[in-house]
N, C-alpha and C positions, 0 to 999 in steps of 0.2 A: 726755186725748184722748177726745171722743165721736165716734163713727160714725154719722153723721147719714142716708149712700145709702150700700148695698153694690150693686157691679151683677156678674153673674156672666160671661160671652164670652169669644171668644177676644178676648186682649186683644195690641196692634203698637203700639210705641211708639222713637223711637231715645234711644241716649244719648253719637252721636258719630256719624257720615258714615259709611256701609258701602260705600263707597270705599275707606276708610282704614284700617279694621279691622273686622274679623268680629263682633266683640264688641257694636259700636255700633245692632244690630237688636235689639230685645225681643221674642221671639214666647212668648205662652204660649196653648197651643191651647184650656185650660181654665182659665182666667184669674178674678182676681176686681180690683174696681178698689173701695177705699175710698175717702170725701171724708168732712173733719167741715167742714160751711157750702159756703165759699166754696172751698176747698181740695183739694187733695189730699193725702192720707196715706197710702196704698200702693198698688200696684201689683204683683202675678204671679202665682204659682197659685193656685189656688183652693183648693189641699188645706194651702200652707203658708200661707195667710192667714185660710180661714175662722173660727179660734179669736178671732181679732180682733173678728166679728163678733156685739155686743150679742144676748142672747137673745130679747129684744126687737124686734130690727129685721131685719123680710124681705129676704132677698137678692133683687132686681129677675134673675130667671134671663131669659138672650136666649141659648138654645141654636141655634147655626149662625150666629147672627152676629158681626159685628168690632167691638169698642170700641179706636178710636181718635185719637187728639189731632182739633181742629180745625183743619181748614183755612185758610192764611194765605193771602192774596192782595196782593200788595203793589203791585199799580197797577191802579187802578180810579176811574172816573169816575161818579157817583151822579149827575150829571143825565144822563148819555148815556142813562140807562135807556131812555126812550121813541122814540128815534133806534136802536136798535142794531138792526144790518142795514142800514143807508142804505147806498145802490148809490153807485158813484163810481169815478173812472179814479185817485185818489192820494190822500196824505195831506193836501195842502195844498187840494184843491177839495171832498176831503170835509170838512173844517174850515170852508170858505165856506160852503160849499149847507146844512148839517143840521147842524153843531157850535155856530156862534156863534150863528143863530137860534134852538137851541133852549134852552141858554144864560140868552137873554135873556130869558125866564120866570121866571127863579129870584131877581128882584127880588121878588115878589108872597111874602112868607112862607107863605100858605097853599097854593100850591102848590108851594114847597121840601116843605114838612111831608107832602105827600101822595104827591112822589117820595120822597123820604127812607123813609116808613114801607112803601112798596113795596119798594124797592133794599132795604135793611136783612131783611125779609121772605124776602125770595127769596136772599139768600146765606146763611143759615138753612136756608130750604129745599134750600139745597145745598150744605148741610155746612160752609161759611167762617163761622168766630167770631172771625176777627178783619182786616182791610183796611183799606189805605195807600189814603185816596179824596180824590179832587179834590172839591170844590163849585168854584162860578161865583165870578167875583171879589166877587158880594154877601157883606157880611158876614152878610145873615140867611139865606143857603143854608149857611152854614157853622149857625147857630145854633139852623135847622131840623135838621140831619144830627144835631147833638151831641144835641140833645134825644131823635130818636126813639132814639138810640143808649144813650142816658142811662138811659131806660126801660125798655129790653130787658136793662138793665146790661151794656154787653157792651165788650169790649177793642178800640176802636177807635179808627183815627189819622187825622185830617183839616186840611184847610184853606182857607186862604182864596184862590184864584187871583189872583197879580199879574202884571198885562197892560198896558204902559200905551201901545206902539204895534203899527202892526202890524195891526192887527184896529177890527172895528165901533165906533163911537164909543160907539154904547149900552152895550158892555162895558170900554173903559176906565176906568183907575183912575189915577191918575197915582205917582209915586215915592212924592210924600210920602204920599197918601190911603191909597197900600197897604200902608206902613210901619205909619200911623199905626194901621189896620185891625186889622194881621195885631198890632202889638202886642199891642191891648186885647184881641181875642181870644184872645192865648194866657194873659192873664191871667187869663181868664171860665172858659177850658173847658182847659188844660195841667193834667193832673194831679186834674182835678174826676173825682171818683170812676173808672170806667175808662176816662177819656176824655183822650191826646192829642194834642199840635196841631204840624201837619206845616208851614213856611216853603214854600210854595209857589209857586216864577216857573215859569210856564205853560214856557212852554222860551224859551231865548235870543233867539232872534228877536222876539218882543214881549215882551219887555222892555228897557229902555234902558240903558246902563252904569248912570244913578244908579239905576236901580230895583233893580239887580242887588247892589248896592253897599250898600245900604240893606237889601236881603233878607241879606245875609255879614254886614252890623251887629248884624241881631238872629241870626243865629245865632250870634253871638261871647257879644252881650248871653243867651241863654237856649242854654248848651249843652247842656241836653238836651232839647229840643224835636228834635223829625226834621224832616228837608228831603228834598221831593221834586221830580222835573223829568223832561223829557225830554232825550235826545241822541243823538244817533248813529242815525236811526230811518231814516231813507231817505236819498239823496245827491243829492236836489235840494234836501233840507232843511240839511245838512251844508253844502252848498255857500252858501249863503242866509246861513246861521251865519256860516261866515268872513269872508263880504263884509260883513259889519256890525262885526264884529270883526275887522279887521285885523291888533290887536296881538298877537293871542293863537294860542300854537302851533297849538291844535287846538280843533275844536269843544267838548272838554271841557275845554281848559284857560280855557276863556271863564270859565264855573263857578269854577276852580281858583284863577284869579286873583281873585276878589273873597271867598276864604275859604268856598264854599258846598262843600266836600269835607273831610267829617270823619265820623266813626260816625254813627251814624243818617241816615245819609244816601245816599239809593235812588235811582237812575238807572233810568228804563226805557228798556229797547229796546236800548243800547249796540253795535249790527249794527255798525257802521261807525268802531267806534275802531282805534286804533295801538297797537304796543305799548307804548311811551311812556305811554300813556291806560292799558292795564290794570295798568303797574306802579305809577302814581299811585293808581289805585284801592284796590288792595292795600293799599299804604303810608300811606293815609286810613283804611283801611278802610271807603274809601263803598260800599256794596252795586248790584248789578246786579239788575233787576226783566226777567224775559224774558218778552216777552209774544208765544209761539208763535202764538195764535189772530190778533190782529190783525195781527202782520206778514207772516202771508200773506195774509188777507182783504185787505190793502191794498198788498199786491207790496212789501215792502218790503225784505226781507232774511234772509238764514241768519244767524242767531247762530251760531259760532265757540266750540264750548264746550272745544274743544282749546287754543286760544290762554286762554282765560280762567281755566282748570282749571292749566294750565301756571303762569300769575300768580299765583295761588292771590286770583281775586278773589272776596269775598263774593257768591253766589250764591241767586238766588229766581226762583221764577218765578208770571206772574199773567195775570187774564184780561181784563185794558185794557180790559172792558165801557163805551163802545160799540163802540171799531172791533173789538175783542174782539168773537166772536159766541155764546158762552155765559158765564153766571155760574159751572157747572161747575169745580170745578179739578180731577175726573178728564176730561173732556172736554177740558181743557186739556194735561195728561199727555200723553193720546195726541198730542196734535200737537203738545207737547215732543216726542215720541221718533221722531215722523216728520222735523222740523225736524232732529233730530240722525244720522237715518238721511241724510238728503240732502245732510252735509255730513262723511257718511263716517263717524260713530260710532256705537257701537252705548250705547244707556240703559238701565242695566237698571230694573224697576221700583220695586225697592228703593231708588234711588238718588232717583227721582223723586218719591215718597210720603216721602222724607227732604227733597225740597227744600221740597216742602209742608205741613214743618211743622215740626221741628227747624232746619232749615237755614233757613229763612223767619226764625225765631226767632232765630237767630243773625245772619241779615242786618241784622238791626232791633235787634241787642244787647237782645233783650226775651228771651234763652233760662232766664233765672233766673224769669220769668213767667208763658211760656206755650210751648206748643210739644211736651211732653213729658209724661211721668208724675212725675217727680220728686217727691220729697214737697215738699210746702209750694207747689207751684207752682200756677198759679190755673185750676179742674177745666172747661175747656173740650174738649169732646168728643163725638164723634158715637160711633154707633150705624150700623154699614155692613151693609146685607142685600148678600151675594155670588150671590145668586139671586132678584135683586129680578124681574127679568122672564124669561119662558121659555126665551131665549138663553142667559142668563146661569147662570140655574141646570141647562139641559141642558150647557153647558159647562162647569161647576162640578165636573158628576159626571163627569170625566174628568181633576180636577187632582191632581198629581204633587208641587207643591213649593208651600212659600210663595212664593217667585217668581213661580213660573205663575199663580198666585191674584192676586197684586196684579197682576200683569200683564196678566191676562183684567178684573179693574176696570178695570185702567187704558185700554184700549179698547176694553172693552165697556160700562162703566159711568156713568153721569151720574145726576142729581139722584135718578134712581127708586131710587136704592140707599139713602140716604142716609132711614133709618128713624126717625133722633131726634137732635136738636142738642143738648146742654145748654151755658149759658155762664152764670160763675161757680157750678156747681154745679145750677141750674136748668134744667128745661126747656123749652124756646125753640120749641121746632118737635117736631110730632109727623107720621108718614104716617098713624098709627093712631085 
């Protein structure tokens, strides 16, 4: 073993849901975090680990601040970047006016490459090291995202959008083109260094049973590739779902019947399922992606974390950047905990700072990866100032518990906190 970074903080990491037991929070208020490379090698105090560290190599000290896992994000759109904030009465006319046209850009590889290395950039700059992201039904939006991804070497999942009715002619793809597509893709970039490749049907409605049928082929053909989609987001969309699919009990059984519900496999939105829907989910273990910020930007719906907590369905939560309207996932917290306030529960913020990153991890069956401190797991991690701006640090000087701390982040804090990124071991983003 060599010890390549020693970094010094307080250091928060879970190793189990603090839901479920007490045990599952790591707080050391004077912490030391080791990597040799790419890795992690330990993790907690600073007095029982320092003898670890080589006499040779400086401990990096960040006194008053948090070293914490990276941020996961598990639904996000990397061409919406330039559209996020488009004004609109719903989901489906914000999709007409600002989603498909803008979209349709992402033919031209040179400007995939220049949203890509922006979007990639700026979830960096706000702490996310690793996102479940749509590209355009282009394969070269896909082949733009992986590259800039490839370069920053960093833990990212993407794909290629299959769409083949439904929507602008300019973005159709048909059954077979997006089979054939989404194949050789995941042959080029599944697995190619930290990079991979999510089966992508834009949500049920544009797509056609054979396109759907052909996406459950290959995820039979590549089971461990991830699959993501929308469902359950509004009930005019819901509604749209069924009449196109008649045969199928529920808008997520659409999905269920063609094999697209198995691990790795992220639903966003899920407002509008049955219980029926969340015991399937479970029993798949397909995971749930909540995305607080866009479903009310777009009136959509209260997620239901009682009924889903109840299911014990795989849970995450993200920032749908564009109808999402920050990259933020503490800005996203907060409105997880309001979303959860308005439908009767109380979040604490331990529980939320666990879904964004343990529990993310575990949604994605990547917890052996990334997610945590663990040894050997791959050293993705920020660097959290708790009195990044005068607010914060006047209210800082009044905190009582680790609770209250992550909690005053969790709605007071966004990107200005977030002092340094590293992913695999490197650092990505600096404020300094």
């Amino acid at each position: 073993m060599t010890i390549t970074l020693a970094l010094r903080a307080s250091l928060l990491h879970y190793t189990d849901d603090p839901a479920l037991t007490e045990d599952g929070i790591h707080w050391h208020a004077d912490g030391l975090l080791l990597l040799e490379g790419e890795k992690i090698v330990a993790a907690g105090d600073y007095a029982a680990l320092k003898h670890l560290v080589p006499d040779e190599l400086t401990v990096q000290h960040h006194p008053g601040k948090i070293i914490m896992p990276g941020f996961i994000d598990t639904h996000i759109h990397y061409p919406q970047t330039d559209m996020i904030a488009s004004p609109a009465p719903g989901l489906l006319p914000w999709l007409e006016q600002y989603t498909f046209p803008t979209e349709r850009q992402f033919q031209n590889p040179a400007h995939a490459n220049d949203v890509a290395s922006f979007f990639l950039d700026e979830l960096l700059r706000c702490g996310t090291t690793t996102a479940m992201v749509y590209c355009t039904v282009h394969p070269e939006s896909v082949d733009a995202f992986f590259t800039q991804s490839e370069q920053r070497n960093l833990r990212m999942v993407a794909g290629k959008v299959m769409m083949d009715r439904h929507c602008p002619e300019f973005l159709q793809d048909t059954a077979e083109s997006s089979a054939r597509d989404s194949d050789a893709l995941i042959q080029r970039w599944h697995n190619q260094g930290r990079q991979l490749y999510a089966i992508t049907p834009r949500f049920a409605p544009t797509s056609t049973p054979e396109q759907l049928h052909l996406a459950g082929e290959l995820a039979k053909q590549y089971p461990d590739t991830f699959i993501q989609t929308h469902v359950a987001e509004n009930k005019d969309e819901c509604a749209w779902a069924r009449s196109l699919f008649p045969n199928a009990r529920s808008y997520l059984d659409i999905y269920d019947q063609v094999g697209l519900m198995r691990p790795r496999a992220m639903y966003a939105h899920c407002i509008w399922l049955d219980d029926e829907d969340r015991r399937r989910m479970a029993e798949t273990q397909s995971a749930v992606a909540l995305c607080p910020t866009s479903n009310l930007f777009l009136g959509s719906g209260l997620f239901d974390f009682d009924k889903a907590e109840a299911a014990n369905v795989p849970l995450s939560i993200a920032t749908d950047v564009g109808g999402g309207t920050s990259f933020s996932m503490l800005q996203t917290m907060n409105e997880t905990y309001k979303v959860a306030r308005m439908g009767g529960r109380y979040l604490p913020a331990s529980r939320m700072f666990y879904t964004a990153t343990l529990g993310a991890a575990r949604a994605m069956q990547l917890h052996n990866t990334i997610g945590n401190f663990q040894s050997g797991n791959e050293a993705d991690f920020i660097i959290v100032d708790p009195k990044a701006t005068p607010l914060l640090a006047r209210r800082s000087a009044h905190i009582n518990s680790l609770e209250e701390q992550l909690f005053v982040l969790a709605m007071l804090g966004d990107d200005r906190c977030i002092e340094a990124t590293y992913a695999a071991g490197k650092l990505v983003h600096s404020k300094i």
